[in-house]
N, CA and C atoms as an extended XYZ file, in Angstrom:
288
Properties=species:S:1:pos:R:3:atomname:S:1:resname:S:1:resid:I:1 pbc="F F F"
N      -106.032      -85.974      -82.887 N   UNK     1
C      -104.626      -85.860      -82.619 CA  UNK     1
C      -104.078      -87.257      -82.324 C   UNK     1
N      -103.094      -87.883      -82.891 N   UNK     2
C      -102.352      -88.897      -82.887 CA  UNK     2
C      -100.941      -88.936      -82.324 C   UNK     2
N      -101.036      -89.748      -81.063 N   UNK     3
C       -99.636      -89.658      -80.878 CA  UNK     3
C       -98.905      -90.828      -81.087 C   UNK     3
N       -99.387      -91.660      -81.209 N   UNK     4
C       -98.882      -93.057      -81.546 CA  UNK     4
C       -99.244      -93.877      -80.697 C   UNK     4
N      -100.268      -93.746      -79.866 N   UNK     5
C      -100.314      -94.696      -78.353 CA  UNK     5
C      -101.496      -95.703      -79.055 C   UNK     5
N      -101.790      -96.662      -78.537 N   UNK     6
C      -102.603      -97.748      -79.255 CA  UNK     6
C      -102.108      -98.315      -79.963 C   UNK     6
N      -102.861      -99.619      -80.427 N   UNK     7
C      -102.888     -100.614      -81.022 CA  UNK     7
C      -102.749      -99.951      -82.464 C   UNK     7
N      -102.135     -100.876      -83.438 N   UNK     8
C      -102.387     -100.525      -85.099 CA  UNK     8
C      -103.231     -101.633      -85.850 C   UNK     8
N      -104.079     -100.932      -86.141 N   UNK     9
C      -105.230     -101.640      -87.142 CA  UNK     9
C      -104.214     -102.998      -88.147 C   UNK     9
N      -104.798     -104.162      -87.867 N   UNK    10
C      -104.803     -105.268      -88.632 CA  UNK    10
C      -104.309     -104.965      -90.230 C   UNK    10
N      -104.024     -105.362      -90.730 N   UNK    11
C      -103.882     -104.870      -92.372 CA  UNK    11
C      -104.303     -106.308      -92.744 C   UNK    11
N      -105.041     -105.839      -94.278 N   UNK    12
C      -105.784     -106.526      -94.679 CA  UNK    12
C      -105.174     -108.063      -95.434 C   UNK    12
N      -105.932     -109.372      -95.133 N   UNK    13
C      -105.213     -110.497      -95.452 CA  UNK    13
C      -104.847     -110.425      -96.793 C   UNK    13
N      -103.770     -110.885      -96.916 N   UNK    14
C      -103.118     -110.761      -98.586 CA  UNK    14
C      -103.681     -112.566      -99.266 C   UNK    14
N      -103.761     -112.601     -100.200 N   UNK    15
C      -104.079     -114.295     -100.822 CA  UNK    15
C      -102.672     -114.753     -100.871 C   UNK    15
N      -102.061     -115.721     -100.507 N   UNK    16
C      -100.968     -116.456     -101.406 CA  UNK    16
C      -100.785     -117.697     -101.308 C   UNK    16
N      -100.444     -118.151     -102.147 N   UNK    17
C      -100.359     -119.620     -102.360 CA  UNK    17
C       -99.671     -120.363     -100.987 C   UNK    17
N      -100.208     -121.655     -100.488 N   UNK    18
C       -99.374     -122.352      -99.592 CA  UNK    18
C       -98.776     -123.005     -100.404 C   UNK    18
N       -97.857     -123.871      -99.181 N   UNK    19
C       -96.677     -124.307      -99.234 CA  UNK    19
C       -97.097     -125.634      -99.778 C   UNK    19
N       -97.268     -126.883     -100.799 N   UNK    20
C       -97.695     -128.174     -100.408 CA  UNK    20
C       -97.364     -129.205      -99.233 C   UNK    20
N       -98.286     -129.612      -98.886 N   UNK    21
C       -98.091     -130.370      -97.981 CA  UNK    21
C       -97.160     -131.221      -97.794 C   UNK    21
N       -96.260     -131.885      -96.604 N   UNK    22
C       -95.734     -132.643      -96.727 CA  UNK    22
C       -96.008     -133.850      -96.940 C   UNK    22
N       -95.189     -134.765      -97.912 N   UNK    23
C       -95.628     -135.803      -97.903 CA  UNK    23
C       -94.814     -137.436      -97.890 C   UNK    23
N       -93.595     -137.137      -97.987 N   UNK    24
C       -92.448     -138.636      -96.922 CA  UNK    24
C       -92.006     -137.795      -95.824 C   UNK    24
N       -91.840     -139.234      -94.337 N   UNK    25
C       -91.022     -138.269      -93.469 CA  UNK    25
C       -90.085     -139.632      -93.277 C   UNK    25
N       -88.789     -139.302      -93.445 N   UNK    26
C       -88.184     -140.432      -93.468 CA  UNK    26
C       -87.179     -140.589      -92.105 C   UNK    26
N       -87.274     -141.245      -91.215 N   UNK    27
C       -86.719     -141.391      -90.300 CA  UNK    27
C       -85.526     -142.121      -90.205 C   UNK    27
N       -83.840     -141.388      -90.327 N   UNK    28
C       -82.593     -141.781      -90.466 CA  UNK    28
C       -81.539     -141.349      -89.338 C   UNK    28
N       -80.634     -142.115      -89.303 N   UNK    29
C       -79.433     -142.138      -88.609 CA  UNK    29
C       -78.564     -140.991      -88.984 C   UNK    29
N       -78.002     -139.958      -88.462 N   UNK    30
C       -77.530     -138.942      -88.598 CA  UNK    30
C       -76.140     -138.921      -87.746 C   UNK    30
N       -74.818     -139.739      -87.881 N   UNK    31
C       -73.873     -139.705      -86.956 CA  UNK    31
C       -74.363     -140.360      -85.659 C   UNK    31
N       -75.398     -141.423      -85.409 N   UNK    32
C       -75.749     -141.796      -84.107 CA  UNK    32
C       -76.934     -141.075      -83.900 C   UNK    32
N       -77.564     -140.308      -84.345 N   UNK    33
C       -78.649     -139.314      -83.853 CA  UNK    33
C       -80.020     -139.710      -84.333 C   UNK    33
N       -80.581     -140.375      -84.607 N   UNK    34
C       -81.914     -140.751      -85.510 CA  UNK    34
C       -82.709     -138.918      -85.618 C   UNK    34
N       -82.733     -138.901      -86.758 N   UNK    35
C       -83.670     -137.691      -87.236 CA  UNK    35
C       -84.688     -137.427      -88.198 C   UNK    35
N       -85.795     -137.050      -88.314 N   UNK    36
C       -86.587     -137.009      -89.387 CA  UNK    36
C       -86.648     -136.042      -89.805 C   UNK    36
N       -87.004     -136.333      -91.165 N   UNK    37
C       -86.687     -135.090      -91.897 CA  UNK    37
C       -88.132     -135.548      -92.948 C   UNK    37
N       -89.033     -134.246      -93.209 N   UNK    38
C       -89.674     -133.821      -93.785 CA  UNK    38
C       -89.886     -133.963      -94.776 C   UNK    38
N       -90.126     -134.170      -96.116 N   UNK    39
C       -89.852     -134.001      -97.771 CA  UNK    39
C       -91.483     -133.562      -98.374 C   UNK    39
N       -91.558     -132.799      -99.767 N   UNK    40
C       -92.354     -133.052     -100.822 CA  UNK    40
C       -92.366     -134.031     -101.252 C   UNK    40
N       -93.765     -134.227     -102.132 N   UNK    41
C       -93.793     -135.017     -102.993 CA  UNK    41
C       -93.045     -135.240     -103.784 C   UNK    41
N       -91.976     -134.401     -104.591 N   UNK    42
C       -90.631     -133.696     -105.214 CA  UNK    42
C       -89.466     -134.098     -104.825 C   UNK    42
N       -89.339     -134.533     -103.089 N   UNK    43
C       -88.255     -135.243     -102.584 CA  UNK    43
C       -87.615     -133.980     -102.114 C   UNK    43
N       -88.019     -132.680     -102.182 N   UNK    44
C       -87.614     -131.692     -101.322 CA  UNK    44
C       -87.648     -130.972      -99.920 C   UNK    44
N       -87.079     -131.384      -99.400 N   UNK    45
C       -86.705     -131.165      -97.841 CA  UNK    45
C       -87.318     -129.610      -97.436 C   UNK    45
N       -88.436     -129.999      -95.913 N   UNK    46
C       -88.746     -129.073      -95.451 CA  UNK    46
C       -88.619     -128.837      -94.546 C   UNK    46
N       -88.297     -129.770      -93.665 N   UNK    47
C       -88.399     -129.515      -92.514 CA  UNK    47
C       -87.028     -130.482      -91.787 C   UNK    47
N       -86.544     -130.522      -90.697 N   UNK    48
C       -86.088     -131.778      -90.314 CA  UNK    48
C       -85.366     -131.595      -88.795 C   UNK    48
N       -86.061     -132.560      -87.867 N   UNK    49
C       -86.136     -132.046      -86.429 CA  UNK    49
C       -85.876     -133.554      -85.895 C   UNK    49
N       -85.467     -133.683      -84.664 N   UNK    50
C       -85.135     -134.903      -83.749 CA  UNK    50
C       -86.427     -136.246      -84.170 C   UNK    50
N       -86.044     -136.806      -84.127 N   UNK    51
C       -87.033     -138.006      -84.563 CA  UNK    51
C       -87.646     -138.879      -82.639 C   UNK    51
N       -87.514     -138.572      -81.932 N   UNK    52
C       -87.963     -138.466      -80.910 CA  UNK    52
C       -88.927     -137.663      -80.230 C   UNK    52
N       -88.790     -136.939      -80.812 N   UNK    53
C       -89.695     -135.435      -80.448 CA  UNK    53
C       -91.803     -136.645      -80.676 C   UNK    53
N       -92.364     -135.619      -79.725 N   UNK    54
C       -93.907     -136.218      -80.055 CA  UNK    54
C       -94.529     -136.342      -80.881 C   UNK    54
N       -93.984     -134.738      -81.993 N   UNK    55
C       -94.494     -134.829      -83.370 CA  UNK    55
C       -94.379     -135.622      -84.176 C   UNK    55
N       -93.230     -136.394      -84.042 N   UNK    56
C       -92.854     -137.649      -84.740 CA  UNK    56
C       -93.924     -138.462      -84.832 C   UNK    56
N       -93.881     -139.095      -83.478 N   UNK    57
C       -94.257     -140.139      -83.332 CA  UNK    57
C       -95.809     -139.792      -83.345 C   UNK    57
N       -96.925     -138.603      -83.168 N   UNK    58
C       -98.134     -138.508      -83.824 CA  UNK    58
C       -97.955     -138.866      -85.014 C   UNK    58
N       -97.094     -138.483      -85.932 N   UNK    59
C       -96.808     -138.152      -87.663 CA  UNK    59
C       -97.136     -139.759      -88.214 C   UNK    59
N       -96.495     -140.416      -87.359 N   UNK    60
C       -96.759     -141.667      -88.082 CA  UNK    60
C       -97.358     -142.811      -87.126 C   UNK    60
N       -97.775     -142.315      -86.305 N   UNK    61
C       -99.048     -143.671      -85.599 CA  UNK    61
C       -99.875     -144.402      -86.716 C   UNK    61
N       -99.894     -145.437      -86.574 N   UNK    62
C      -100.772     -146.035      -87.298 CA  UNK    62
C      -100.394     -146.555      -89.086 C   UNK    62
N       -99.070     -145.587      -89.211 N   UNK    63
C       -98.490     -146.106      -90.259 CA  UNK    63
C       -97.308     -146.986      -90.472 C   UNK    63
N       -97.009     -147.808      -91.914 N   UNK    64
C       -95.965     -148.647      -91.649 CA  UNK    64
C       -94.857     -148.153      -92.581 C   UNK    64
N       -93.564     -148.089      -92.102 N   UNK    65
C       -92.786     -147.314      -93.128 CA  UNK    65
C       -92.327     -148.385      -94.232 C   UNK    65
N       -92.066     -148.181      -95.400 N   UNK    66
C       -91.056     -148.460      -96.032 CA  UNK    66
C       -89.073     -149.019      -95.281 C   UNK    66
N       -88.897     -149.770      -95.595 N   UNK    67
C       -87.116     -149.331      -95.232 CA  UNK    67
C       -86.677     -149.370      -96.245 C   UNK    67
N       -85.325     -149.177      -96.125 N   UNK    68
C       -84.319     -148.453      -97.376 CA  UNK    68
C       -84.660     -147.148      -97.949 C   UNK    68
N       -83.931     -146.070      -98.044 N   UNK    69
C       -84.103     -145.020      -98.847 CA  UNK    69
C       -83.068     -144.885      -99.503 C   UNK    69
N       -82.502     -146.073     -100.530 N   UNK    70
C       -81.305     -146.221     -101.498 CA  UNK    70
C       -81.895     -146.191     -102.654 C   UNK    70
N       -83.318     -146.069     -102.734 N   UNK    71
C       -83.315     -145.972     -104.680 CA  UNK    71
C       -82.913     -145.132     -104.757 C   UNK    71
N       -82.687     -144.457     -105.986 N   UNK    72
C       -82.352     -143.572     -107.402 CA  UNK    72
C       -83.546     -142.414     -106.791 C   UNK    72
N       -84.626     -142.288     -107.130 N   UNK    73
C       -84.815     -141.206     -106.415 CA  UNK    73
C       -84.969     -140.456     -104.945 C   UNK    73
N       -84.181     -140.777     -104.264 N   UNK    74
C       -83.411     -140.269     -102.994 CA  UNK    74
C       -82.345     -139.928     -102.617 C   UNK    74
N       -81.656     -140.148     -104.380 N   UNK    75
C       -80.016     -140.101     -104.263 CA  UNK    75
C       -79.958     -138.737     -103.806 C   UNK    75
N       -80.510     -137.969     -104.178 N   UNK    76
C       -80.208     -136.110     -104.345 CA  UNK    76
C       -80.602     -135.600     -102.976 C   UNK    76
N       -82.087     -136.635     -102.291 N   UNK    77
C       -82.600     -135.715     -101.517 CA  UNK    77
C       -81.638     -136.146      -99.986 C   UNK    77
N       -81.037     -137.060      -99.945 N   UNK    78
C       -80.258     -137.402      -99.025 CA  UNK    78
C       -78.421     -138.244      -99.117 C   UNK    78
N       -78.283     -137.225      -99.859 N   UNK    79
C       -76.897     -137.297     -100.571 CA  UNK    79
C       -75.694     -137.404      -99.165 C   UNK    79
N       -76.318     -136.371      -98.219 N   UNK    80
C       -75.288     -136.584      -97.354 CA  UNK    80
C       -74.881     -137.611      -96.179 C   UNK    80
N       -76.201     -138.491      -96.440 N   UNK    81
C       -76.006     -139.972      -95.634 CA  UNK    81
C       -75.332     -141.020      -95.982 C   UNK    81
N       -74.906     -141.832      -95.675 N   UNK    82
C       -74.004     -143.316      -95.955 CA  UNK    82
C       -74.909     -143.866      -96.707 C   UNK    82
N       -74.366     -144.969      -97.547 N   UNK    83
C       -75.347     -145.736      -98.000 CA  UNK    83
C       -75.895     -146.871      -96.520 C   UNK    83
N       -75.425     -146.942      -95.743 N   UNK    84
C       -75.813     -147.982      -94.971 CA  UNK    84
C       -76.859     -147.255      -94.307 C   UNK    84
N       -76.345     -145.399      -93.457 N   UNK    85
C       -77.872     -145.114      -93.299 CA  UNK    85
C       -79.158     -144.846      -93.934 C   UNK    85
N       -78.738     -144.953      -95.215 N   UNK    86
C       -79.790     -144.917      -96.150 CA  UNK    86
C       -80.758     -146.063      -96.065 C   UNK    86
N       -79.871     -147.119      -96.009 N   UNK    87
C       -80.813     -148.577      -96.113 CA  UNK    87
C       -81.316     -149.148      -95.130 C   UNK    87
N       -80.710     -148.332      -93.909 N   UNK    88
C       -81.817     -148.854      -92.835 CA  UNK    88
C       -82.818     -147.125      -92.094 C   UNK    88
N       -83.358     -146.665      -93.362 N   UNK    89
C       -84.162     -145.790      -93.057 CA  UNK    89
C       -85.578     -146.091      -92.711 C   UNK    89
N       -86.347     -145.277      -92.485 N   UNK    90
C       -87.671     -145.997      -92.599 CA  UNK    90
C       -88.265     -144.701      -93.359 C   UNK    90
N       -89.171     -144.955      -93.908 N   UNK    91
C       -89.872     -143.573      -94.731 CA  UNK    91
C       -91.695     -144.530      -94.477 C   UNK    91
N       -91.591     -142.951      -94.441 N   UNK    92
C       -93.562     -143.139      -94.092 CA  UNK    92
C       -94.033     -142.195      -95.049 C   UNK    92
N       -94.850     -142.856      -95.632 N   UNK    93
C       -95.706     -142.146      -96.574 CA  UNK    93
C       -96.840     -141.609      -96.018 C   UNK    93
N       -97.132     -139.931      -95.599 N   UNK    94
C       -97.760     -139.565      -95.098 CA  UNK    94
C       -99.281     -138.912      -95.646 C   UNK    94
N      -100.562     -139.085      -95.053 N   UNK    95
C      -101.550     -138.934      -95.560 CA  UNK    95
C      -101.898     -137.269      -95.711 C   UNK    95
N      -102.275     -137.368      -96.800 N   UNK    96
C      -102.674     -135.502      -97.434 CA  UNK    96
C      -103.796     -135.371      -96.896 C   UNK    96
């Protein structure tokens, strides 16, 4: 007899593809706000959280960024920044 009391059995793990890893996190000026933001290899945005935060600054210990994020391929992925915060970005190329 079942009344519904207990726990419900686990259901079984499904396979599915992950997400790829991230791999620039480019750290920019947002109205005064410095923020990082996440990208693919693709230049597609995944994530993007306070650039102060700890995770940050684990994310890129030990690495040296790039500055400028004004080439041609960044036009799209950060269209809504100035060109000036663009060029004093820093982007870190992060290890897979």
């Amino acid at each position: 007899m079942n009344h519904g009391f207990g726990s419900e059995s686990p259901r079984a793990h499904t396979q599915t593809s992950h997400r790829p890893p991230a791999r620039y996190l480019v750290v920019i000026d947002s109205g005064g706000i410095a923020v990082a933001r996440l990208f693919l290899e693709t230049r597609e945005e995944v994530a993007e959280f306070d650039a102060g935060t700890e995770e940050a600054a684990q994310m890129t210990a030990g690495l040296v960024p790039v500055k400028g994020a004004d080439a041609p391929e960044w036009d799209r992925a950060l269209e809504g920044h100035s060109a000036a915060e663009r060029r004093d970005a820093d982007i870190y190329t992060l290890e897979v």
